[in-house]
PLY file of the C-alpha trace (Angstrom):
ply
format ascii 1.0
element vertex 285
property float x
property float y
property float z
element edge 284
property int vertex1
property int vertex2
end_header
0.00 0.00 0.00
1.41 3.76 -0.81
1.38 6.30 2.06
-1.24 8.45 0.14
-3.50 5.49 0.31
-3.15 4.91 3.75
-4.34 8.81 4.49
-7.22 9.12 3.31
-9.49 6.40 5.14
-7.07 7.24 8.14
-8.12 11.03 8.39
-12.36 9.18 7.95
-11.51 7.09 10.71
-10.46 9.80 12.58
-12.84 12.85 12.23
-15.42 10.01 13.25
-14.13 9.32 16.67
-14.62 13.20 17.10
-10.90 14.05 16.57
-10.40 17.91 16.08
-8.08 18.23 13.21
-8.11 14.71 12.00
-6.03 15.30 8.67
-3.30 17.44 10.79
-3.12 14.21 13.25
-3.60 11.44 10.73
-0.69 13.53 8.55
1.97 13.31 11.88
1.24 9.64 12.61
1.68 8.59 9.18
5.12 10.52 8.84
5.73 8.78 12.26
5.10 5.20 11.20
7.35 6.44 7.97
10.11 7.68 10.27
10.45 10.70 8.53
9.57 14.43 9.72
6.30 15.48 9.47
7.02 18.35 6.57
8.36 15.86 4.79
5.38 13.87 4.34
4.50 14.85 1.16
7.92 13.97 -0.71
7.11 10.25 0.51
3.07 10.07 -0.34
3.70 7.80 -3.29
6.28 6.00 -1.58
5.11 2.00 -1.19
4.54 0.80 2.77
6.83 -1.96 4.48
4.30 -4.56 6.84
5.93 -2.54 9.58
5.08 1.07 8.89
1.61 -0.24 8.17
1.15 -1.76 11.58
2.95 1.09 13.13
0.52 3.11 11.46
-2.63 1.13 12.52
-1.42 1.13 16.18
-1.02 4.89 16.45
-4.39 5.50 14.78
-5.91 2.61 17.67
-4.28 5.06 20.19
-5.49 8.59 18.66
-9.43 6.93 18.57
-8.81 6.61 22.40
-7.91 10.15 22.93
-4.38 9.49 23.28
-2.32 12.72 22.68
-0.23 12.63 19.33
2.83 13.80 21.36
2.12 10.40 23.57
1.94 8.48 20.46
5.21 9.83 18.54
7.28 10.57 21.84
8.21 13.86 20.90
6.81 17.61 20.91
8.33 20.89 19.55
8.50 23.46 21.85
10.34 26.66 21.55
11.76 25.39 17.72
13.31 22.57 20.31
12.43 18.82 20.20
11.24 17.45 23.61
10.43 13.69 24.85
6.84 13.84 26.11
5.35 10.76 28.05
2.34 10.02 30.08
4.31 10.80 33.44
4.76 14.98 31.82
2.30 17.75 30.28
2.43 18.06 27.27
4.27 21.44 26.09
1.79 24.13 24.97
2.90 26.65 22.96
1.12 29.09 25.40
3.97 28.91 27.95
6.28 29.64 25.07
4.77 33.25 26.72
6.53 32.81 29.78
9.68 31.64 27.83
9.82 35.00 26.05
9.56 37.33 29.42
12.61 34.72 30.88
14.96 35.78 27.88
14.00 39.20 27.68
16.36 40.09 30.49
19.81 38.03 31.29
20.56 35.75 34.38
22.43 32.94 35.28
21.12 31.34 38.02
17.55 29.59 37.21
15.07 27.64 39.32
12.29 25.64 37.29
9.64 24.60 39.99
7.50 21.70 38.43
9.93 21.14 35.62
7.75 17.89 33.88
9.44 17.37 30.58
11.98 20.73 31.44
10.63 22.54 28.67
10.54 25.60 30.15
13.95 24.97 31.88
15.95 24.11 29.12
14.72 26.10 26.67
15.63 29.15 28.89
19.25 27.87 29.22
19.49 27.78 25.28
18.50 31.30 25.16
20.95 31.68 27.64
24.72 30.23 27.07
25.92 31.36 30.54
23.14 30.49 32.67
23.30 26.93 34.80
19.55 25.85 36.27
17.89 23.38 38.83
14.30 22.01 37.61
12.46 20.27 40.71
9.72 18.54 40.36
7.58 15.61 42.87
7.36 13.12 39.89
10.29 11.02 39.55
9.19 9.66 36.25
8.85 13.38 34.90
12.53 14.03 36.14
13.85 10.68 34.01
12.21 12.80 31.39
13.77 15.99 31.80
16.91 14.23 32.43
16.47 12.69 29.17
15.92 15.75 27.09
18.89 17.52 29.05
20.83 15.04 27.79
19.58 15.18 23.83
19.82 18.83 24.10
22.91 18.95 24.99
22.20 21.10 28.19
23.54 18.32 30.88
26.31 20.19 32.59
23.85 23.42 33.12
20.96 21.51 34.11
20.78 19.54 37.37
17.31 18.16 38.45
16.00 16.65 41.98
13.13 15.66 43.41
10.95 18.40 45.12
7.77 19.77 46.75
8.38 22.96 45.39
10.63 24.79 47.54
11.01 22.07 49.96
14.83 20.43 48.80
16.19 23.75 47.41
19.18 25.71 48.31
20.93 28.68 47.56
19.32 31.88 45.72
18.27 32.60 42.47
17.88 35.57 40.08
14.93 34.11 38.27
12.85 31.32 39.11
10.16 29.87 36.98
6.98 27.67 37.17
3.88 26.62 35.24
2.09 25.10 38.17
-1.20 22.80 38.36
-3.69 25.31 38.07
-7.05 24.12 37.02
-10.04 23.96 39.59
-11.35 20.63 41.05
-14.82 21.88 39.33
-13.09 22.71 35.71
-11.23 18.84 35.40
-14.65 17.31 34.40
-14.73 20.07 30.94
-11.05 18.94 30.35
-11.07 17.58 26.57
-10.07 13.70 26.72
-6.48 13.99 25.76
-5.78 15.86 28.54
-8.21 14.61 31.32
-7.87 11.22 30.63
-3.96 10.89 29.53
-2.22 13.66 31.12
-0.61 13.21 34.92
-3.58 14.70 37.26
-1.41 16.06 39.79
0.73 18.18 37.06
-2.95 19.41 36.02
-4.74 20.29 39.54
-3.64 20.71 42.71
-7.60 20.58 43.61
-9.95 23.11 45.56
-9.67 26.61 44.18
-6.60 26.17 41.53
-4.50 28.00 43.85
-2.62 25.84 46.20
0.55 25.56 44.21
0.36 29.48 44.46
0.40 29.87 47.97
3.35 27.74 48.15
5.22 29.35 45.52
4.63 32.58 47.39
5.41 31.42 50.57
8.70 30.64 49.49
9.84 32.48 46.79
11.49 35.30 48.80
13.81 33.28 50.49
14.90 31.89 46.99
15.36 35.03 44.92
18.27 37.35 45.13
17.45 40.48 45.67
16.35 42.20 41.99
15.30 38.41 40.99
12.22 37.74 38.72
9.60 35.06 39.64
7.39 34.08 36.64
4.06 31.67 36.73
1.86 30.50 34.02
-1.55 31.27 35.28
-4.87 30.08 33.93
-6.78 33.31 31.97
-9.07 33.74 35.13
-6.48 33.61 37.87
-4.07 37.25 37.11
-5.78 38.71 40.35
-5.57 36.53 42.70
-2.59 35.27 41.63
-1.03 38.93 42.00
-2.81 39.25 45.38
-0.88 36.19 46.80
2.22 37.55 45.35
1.65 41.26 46.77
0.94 40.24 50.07
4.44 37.98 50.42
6.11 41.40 49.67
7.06 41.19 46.56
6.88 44.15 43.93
6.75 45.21 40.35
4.27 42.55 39.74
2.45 42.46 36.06
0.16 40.23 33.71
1.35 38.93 30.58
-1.01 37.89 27.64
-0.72 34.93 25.82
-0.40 34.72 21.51
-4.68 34.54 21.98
-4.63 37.63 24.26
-5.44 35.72 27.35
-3.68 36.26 30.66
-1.09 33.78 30.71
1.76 34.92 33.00
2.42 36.50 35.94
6.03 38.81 36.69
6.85 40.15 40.09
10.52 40.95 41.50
12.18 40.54 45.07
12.89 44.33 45.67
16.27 45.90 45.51
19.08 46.10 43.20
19.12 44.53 39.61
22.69 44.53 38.65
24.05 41.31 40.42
22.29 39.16 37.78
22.87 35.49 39.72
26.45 36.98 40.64
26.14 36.57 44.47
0 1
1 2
2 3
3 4
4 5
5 6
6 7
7 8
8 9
9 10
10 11
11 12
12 13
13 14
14 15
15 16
16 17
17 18
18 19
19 20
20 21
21 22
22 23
23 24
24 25
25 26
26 27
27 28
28 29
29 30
30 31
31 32
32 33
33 34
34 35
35 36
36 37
37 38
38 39
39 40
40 41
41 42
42 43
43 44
44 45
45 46
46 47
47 48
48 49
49 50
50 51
51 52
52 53
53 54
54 55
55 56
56 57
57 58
58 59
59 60
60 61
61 62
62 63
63 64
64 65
65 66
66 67
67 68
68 69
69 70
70 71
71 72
72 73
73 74
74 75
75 76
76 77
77 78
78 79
79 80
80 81
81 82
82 83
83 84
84 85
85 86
86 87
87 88
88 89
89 90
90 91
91 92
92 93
93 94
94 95
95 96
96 97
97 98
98 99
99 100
100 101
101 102
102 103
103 104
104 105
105 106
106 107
107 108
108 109
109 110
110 111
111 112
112 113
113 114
114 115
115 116
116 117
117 118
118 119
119 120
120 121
121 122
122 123
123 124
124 125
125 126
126 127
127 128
128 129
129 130
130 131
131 132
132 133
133 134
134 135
135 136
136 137
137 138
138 139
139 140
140 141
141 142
142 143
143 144
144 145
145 146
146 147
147 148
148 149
149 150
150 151
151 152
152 153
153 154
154 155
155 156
156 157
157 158
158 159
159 160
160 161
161 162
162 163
163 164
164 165
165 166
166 167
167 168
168 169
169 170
170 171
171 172
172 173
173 174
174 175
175 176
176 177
177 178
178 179
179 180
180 181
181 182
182 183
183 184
184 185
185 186
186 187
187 188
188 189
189 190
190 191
191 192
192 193
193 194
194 195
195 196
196 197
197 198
198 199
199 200
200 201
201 202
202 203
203 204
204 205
205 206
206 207
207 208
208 209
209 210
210 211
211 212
212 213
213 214
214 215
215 216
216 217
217 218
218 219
219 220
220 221
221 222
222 223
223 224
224 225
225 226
226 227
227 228
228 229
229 230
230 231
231 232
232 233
233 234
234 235
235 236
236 237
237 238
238 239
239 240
240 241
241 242
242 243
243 244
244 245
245 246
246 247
247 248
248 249
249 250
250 251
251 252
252 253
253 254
254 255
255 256
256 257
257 258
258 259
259 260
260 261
261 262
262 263
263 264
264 265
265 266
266 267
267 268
268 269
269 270
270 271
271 272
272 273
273 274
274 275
275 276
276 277
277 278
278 279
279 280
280 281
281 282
282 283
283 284
């Protein structure tokens, strides 16, 4: 069988289990089952199917009908322009924290702290951005630090990046000029509107933290002042309804300058405040 004949019934089979953008998905799990990259798909349409790309093929379109994410299927996202490992132990990287990515590297630093690190996507793309700068990602999941490990390593980025286990603050030392963190944010009373893919496949605790959304907050202001250096940036993905109370947690534990970022859609999407006094150390104390 050809690869173009494969497609078609694929991207049917698809858009009938209720998949939003079945030919986009169909597309990336047949260049997957080719081992080839996904823009070069159309190069190989014609191209004739071994027995195993066929039933590499069938098995990730099995997995997609269950709601599996495609980045769960093929292993690997793009985040940032960078390739990441993604499993069912990490989030999956949205390209809405590639917001929070942006505010990291618009200033320098060398001394990062990535709270909740999952895959390290937000880690490790700062520390390409940023050739001098070494960073810590924490995170409570030891599966999602074998992750992070693992794309450190393919990266390139293992002698700058050092990961341990963590309830937030609770193994760190020493002081930071920026620290970083897309927390679980999403209310007990939101998971049930959660599509599938990420209800159903993605780690719960990296999603919610329960209650109000805000629990991972609190801690993260509790404890980010002892952790900054003085003139140090804290920034946290925040869900589009949170920017206020978010800011109120952060006001109250004394820290200053604080502002609300928009995401690519115009939604609230990140949160910046910074530990008052100087900002010409930059991670040098």
């Amino acid at each position: 069988m050809k690869a173009a004949e494969a497609l078609a019934p694929a991207v049917a089979r698809l858009a009938a289990a209720g998949i939003d953008g079945a030919g986009r998905d169909a597309r990336v799990l047949l260049a997957h089952a080719l081992g080839i990259a996904p823009d070069r798909l159309t190069l190989h349409l014609q191209d004739e199917m071994t027995g195993a790309q066929e039933t590499a093929f069938a098995a990730g379109l099995v997995a997609r009908t269950a709601r599996q994410p495609v980045a769960q299927i093929t292993g690997r996202r793009l985040f940032w322009g960078l390739p990441f490992r993604v499993t069912p132990d990490t989030l999956d990287p949205r390209p809405e924290t590639e917001t929070l990515v942006a505010e990291a590297l618009s200033r320098p630093f060398l001394k990062l702290l990535d709270l909740g690190t999952g895959t390290g996507c937000i880690l490790l793309s700062c520390l390409k951005g940023m050739p001098m700068a070494r960073g810590v990602g924490v995170d409570a999941s030891e599966p999602a630090l074998s992750v992070a490990r693992a794309n450190a390593r393919d990266l390139g980025l293992e002698a700058r990046a050092r990961f341990q286990a963590s309830d937030w603050f609770s193994t760190v030392d020493g002081a930071f000029d920026l620290i970083v963190s897309n927390p679980p944010y999403i209310t007990e009373a939101e998971m049930s509107d959660l599509s599938p893919e990420v209800r159903d496949w993605e780690p719960r605790l990296a999603l919610t933290p329960g209650g109000d959304g805000l629990d991972a907050y609190r801690a993260i202001a509790r404890g980010a002042g002892a952790r900054l250096m003085p003139g140090g940036r804290l920034l946290l993905e925040i869900g589009p309804t949170q920017g206020a109370a978010v800011t109120a947690l952060l006001a109250r534990a004394g820290l200053a300058d604080i502002r609300i970022l928009p995401d690519m859609d115009g939604r609230d999407r990140v949160v910046v405040a910074v530990k008052a006094g100087p900002e010409d150390n930059c991670g040098c104390t």
